[in-house]
C-alpha positions as CSV (number, residue, x, y, z in Angstrom):
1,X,-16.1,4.0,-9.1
2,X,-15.5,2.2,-12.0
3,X,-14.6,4.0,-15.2
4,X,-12.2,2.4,-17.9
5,X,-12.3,-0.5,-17.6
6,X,-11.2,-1.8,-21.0
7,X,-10.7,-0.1,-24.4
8,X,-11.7,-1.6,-27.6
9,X,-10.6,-1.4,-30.9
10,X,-12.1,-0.4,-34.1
11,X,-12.6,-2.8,-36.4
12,X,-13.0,-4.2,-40.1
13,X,-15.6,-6.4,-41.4
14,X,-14.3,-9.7,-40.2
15,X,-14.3,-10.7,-36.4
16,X,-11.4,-9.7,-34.7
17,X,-9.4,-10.7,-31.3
18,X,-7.3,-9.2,-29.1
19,X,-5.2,-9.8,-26.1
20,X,-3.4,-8.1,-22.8
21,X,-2.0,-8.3,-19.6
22,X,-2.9,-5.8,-17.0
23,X,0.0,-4.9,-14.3
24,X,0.5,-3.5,-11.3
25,X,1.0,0.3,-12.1
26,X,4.2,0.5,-9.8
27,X,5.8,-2.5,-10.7
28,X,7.4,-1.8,-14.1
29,X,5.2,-4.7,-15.8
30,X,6.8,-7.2,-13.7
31,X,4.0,-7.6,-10.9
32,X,1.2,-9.2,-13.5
33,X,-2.6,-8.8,-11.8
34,X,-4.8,-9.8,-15.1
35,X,-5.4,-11.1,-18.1
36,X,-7.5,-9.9,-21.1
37,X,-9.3,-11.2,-23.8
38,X,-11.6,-9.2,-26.3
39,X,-13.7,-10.5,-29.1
40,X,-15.2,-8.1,-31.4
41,X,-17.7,-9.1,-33.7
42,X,-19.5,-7.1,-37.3
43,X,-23.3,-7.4,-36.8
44,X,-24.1,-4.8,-39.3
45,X,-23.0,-2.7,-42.1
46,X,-21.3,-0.2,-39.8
47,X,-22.5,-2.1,-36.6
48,X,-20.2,-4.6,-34.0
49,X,-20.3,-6.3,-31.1
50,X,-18.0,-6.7,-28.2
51,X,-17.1,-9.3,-25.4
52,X,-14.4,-9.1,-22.8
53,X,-13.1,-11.1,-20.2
54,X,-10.6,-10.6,-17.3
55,X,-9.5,-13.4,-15.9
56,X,-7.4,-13.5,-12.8
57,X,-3.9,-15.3,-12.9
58,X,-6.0,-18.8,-12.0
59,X,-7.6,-18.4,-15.0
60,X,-10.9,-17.5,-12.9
61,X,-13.1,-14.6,-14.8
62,X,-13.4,-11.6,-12.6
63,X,-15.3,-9.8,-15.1
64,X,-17.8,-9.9,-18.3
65,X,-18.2,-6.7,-20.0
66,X,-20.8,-7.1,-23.4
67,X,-21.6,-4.1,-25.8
68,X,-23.4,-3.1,-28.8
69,X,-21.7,-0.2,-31.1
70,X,-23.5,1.6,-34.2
71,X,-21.3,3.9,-36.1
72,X,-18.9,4.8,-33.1
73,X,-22.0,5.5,-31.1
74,X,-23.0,2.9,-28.0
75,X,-26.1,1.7,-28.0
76,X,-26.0,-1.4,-25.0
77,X,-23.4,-2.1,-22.6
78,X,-23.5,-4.5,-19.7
79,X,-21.0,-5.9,-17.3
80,X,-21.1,-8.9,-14.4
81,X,-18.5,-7.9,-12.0
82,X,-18.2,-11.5,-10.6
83,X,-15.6,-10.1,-7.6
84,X,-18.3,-8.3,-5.8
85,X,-21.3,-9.9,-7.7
86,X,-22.7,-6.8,-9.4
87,X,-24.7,-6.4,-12.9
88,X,-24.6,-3.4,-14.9
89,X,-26.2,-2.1,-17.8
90,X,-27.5,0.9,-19.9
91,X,-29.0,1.5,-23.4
92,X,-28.9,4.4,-25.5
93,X,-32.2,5.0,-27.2
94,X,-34.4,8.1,-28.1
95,X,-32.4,10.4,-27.4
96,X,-32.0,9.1,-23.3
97,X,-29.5,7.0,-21.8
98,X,-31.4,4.1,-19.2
99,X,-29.1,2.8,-16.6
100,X,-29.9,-0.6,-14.7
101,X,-27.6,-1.6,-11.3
102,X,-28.1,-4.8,-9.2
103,X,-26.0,-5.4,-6.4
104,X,-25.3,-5.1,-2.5
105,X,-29.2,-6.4,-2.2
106,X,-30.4,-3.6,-4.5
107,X,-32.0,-2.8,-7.8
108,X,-32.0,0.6,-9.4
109,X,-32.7,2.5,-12.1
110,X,-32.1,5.8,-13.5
111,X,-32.0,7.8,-16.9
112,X,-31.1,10.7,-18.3
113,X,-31.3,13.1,-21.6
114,X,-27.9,12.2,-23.6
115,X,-26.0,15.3,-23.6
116,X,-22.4,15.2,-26.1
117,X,-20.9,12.1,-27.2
118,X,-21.5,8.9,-24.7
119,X,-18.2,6.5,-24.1
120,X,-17.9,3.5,-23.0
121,X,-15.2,1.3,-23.3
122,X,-17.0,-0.1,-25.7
123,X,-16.8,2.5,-28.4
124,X,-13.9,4.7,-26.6
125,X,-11.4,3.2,-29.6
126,X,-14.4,4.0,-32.5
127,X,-14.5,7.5,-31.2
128,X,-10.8,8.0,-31.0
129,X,-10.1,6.7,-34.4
130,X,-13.0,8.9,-35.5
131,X,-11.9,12.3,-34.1
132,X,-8.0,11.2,-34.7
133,X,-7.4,14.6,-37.1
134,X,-8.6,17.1,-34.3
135,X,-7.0,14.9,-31.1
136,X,-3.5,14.6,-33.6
137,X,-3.8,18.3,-33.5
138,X,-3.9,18.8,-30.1
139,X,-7.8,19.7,-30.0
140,X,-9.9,18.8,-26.7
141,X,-12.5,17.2,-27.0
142,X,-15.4,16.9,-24.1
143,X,-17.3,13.8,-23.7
144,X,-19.5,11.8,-21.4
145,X,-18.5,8.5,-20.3
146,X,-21.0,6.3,-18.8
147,X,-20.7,5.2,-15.1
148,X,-22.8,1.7,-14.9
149,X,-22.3,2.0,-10.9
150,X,-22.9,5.6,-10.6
151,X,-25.8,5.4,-13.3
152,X,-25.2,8.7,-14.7
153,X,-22.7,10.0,-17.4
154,X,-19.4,11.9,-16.3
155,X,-17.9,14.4,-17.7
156,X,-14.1,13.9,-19.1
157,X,-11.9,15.9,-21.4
158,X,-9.8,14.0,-24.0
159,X,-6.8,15.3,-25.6
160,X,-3.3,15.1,-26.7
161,X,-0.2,15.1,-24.6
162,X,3.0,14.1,-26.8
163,X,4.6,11.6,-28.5
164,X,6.9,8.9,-28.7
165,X,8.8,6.3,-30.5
166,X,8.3,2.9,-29.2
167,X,9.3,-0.2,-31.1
168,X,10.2,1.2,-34.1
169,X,6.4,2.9,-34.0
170,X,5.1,6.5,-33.2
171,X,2.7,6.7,-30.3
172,X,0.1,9.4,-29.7
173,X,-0.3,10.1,-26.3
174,X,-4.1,10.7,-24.7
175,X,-4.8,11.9,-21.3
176,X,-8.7,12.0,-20.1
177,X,-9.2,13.7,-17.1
178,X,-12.4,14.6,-15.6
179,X,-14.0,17.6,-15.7
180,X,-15.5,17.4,-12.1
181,X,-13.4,18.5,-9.5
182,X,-15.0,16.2,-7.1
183,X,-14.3,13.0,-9.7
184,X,-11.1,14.2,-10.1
185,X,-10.4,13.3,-6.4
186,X,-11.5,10.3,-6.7
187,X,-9.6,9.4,-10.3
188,X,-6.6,10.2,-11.4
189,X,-6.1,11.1,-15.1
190,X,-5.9,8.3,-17.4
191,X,-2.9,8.0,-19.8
192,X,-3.3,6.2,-23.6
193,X,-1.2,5.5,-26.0
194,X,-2.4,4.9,-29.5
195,X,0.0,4.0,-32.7
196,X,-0.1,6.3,-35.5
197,X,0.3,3.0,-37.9
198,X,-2.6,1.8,-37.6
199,X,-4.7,3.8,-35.2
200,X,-4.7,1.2,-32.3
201,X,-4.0,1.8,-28.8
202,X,-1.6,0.3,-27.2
203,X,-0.9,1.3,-23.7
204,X,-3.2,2.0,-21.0
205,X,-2.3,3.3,-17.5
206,X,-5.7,4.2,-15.1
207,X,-8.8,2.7,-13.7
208,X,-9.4,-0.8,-15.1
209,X,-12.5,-3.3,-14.7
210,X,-11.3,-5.8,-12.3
211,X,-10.7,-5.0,-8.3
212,X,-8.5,-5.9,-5.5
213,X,-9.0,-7.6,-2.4
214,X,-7.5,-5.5,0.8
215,X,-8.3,-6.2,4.1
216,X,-11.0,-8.0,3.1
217,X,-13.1,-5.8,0.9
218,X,-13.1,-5.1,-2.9
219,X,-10.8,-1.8,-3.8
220,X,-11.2,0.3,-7.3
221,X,-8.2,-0.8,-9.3
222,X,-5.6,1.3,-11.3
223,X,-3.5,-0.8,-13.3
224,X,-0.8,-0.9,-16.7
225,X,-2.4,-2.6,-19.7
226,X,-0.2,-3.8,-22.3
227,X,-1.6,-5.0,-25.1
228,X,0.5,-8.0,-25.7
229,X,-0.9,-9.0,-29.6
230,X,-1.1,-7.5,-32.5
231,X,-5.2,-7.8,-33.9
232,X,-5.6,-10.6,-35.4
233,X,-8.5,-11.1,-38.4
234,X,-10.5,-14.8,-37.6
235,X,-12.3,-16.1,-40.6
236,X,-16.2,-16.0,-40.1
């Protein structure tokens, strides 16, 4: 199951870039897997666009990941997992969120009544920078993050955990751990670390986009992301 895959940031008026690396979780960032590029682009007053690429360490794109965000608030999201060759996508409209699979030789569909706030990693940074008084305080919040190969929403509960000094900076802590027991057997909590400078995350330890190959088949992924530059504002 496939749940954060990538987290983006929240962002100005001018397009924006951003960068990582994504490691093996047990190998003290020496063992890299992935790389990361994100491009976020205004559309609207209020309105961006996103598009992110993993690309293994051959430079080959493992996966596409494409959103639409209104005022923190998801309105499209699709991803091509090009390792196992499956598409992706859901739209938020009238009140109902409209999932779309294709994969393994199969289509489907599915929808639902939206029920809370809907993440994706999309708009996980918007809504973190938008409730960052009531998460600063230690306040959790529920939410529903959007499973593209479950086609439902799960339920997860954000909130604080501590903080720390890294870098001369002070990091807030985030743990989001599902609400489900039966998810939470089959995820682990996932751990993010946001500056309080300027609001951005920068550390990310859990379930990530791309997969691995053992014994021959594709395996869910939990990986280290270090966020490797600072964002960086590109003239339109």
């Amino acid at each position: 199951m496939l749940l954060v895959a990538l987290l983006f940031p929240v962002f100005g008026f001018a397009q924006q870039t951003l960068n990582a690396n994504l490691y093996d979780l047990k190998s003290n960032q020496q063992k890299k897997l992935f790389t990361l590029d994100i491009a976020v682009t205004p559309t609207d007053v209020g309105a961006f666009s996103t598009l992110a690429q993993y690309r293994d360490l051959e430079g080959k794109v493992a996966v596409t990941e494409t959103g639409y965000v209104k005022e923190a608030e998801i309105q499209r999201y699709e991803i091509q997992q090009n390792q196992t060759g499956e598409v992706g996508r859901f739209r938020v409209e009238n009140g109902r969120i409209y999932f779309e699979y294709e994969g393994k030789g199969k289509k489907k569909t599915s929808d639902e009544k939206v029920s809370g706030f809907v993440l994706s990693t999309s708009n996980f940074n918007a809504f973190v920078a938008k409730n960052w008084e009531p998460l600063s305080q230690g306040k959790a919040l529920d939410v529903r993050f959007a499973v593209w190969d479950r086609l439902e929403t799960v339920g997860f509960t954000l909130q604080k955990r501590g903080e720390m000094e890294k870098d001369g900076e002070k990091w807030m802590e985030l743990r989001m751990k599902p609400t489900s027991f039966v998810i939470a057997a089959l995820v682990d909590p996932i751990h993010l670390w946001y500056s309080h400078a300027d609001k951005q995350l920068r550390l990310m330890k859990g379930r990530v986009a791309p997969k691995q190959l053992h014994n021959g088949k594709w395996k869910d992924l939990d990986a280290e992301v270090i966020y490797t530059k600072a964002q960086k504002t590109v003239s339109k």
